[in-house]
N, C-alpha and C positions, 0 to 999 in steps of 0.2 A: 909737565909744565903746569904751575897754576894757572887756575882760570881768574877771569878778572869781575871782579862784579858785578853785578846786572841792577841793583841798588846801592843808592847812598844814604848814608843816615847823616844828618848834619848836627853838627854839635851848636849849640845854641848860648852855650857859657863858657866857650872859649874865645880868644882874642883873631880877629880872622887873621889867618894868613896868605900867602900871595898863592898859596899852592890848594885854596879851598875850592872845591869843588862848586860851580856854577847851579845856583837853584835854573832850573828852564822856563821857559815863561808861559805865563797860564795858557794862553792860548796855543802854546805847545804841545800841552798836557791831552793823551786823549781824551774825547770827550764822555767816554763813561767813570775815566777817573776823577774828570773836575766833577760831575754830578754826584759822586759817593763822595769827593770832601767838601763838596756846598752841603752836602746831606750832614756828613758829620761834622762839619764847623758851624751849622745850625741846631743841632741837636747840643753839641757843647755849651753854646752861647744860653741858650733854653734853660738847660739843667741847670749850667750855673745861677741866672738870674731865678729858678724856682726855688735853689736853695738858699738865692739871699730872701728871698718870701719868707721859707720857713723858720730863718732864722728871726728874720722879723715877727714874725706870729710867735714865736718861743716869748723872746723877749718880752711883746705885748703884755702874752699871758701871765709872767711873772711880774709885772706892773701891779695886775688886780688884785 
């Protein structure tokens, strides 16, 4: 007999349907998981905004 999952991946670019699987709510989430995605949705947030910098400093540069 198969076994049944132990994760869900959720699709993000589909139209939902009535049979989609329930995100849990943060405060569900144990708390060493919500501390590694406060870690990595701050690390994201970060990288992204230093790559709008660098993009801004390219640009800059090719002004002079």
């Amino acid at each position: 007999m198969p076994r049944k999952p132990t994760t869900h991946q959720f699709d993000l670019f589909s139209r939902p349907a009535a049979e989609t699987v329930q995100v849990p709510p943060w405060q569900a989430l144990p708390e060493e998981t919500r501390r590694r995605l406060t870690k990595l949705i701050a690390r994201l947030i970060l990288d992204h905004a230093d790559g709008e910098r660098a993009v801004q400093r390219e640009d800059a540069d090719h002004d002079a």
